[in-house]
C-alpha positions in Angstrom: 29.6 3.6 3.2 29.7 -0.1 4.0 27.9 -2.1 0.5 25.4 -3.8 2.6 24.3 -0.8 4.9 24.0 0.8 0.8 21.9 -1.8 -0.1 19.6 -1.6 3.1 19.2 1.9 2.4 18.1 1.9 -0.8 15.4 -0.8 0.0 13.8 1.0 2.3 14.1 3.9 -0.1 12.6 2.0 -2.5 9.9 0.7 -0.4 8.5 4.2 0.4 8.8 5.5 -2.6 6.4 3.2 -3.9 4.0 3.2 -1.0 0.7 2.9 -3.3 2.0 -0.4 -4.3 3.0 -1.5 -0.6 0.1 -0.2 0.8 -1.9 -3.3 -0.7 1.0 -5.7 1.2 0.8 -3.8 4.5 -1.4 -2.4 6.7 0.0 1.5 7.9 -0.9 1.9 11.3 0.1 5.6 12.3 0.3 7.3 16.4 0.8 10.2 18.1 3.7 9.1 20.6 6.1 10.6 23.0 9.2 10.8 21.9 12.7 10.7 24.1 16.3 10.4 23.5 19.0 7.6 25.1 22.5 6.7 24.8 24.5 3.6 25.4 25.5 4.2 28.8 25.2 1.6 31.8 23.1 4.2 33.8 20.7 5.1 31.6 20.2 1.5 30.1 21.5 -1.3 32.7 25.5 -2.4 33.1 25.8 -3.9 29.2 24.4 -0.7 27.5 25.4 -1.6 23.7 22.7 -4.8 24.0 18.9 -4.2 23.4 16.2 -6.7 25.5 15.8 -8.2 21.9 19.5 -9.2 22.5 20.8 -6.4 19.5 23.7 -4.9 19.6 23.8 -1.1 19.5 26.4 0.8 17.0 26.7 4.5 17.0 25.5 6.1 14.2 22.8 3.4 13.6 19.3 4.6 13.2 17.6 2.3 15.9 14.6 2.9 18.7 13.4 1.7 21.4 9.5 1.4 22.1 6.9 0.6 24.9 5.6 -2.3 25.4 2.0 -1.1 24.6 3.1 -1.0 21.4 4.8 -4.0 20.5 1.1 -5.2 21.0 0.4 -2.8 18.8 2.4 -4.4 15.6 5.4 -2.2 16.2 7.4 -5.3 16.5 11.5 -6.1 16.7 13.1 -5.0 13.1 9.9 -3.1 12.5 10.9 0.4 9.9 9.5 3.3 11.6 9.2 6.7 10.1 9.6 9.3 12.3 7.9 12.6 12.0 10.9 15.3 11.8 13.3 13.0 10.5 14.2 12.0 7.0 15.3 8.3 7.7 13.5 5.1 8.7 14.5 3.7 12.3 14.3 -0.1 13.0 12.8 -1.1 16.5 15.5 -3.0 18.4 15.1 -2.3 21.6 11.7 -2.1 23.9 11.4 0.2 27.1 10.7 -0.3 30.9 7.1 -1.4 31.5 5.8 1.6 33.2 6.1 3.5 29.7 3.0 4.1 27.0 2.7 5.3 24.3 6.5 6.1 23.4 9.8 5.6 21.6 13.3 6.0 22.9 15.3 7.1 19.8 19.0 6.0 19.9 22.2 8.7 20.0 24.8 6.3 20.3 27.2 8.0 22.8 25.9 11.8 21.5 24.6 12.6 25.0 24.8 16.5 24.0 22.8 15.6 21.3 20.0 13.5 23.3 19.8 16.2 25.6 19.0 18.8 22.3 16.2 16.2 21.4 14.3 16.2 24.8 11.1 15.0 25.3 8.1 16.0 22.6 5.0 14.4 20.7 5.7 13.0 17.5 3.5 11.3 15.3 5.6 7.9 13.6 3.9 5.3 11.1 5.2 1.9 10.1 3.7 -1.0 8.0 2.1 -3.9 9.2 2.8 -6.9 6.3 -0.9 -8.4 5.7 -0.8 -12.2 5.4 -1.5 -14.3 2.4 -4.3 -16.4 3.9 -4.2 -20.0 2.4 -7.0 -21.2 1.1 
């Protein structure tokens, strides 16, 4: 395992294993979304499939999603750590989905279209963390 993909890890271990302190830094927002699978591939993305619309570029094996844009406006912003119900691991949002979509999350398979195809489509429920601001007074 590559040190600073270690290090990442851990973090965000750490981070939820200590939600009753982080819960006074962040404000969890939680949602009942529908959840799909893609893969870097030119006809299920456009002609450069390994770069997300935030300009990312997708590796294999990465734990990444994609989301619609209802809700980026909902907090679930790029580099955002999503927890995924069903799954053991945090994502990161670094890609966002086609306008006509609401309310759900593409999660990435790398090339695995075997494996995408296994995942379907179903309802999920995901939370993530919303920092709070220090206001200035």
């Amino acid at each position: 395992m590559k040190p600073k993909l270690y290090i990442k890890m851990l973090l965000i271990a750490f981070l939820y294993s200590c939600k009753g302190k982080v819960e006074k830094e962040c404000d969890f927002k939680s949602f009942k979304v529908i959840a799909s699978a893609y893969n870097s591939l030119a006809y299920q993305t456009n002609s450069n499939p390994h770069i997300t619309a935030f300009g990312d570029s997708l590796k294999p094996g990465l734990r990444y999603i994609a989301v619609s844009r209802d809700l980026i406006d909902s907090g679930l912003v790029h580099n955002t750590q999503v927890k995924i119900e069903g799954f053991d691991s945090v994502f990161i949002v670094k890609d966002k989905m086609n306008r006509r979509w609401r309310k759900r999350i593409d999660i990435y398979m790398g090339m695995d279209i075997k494996k995408a195809r296994n995942w379907g489509k179903r309802k999920v429920n995901i939370e993530y963390c919303i920092p709070i601001k220090d206001s200035i007074n």
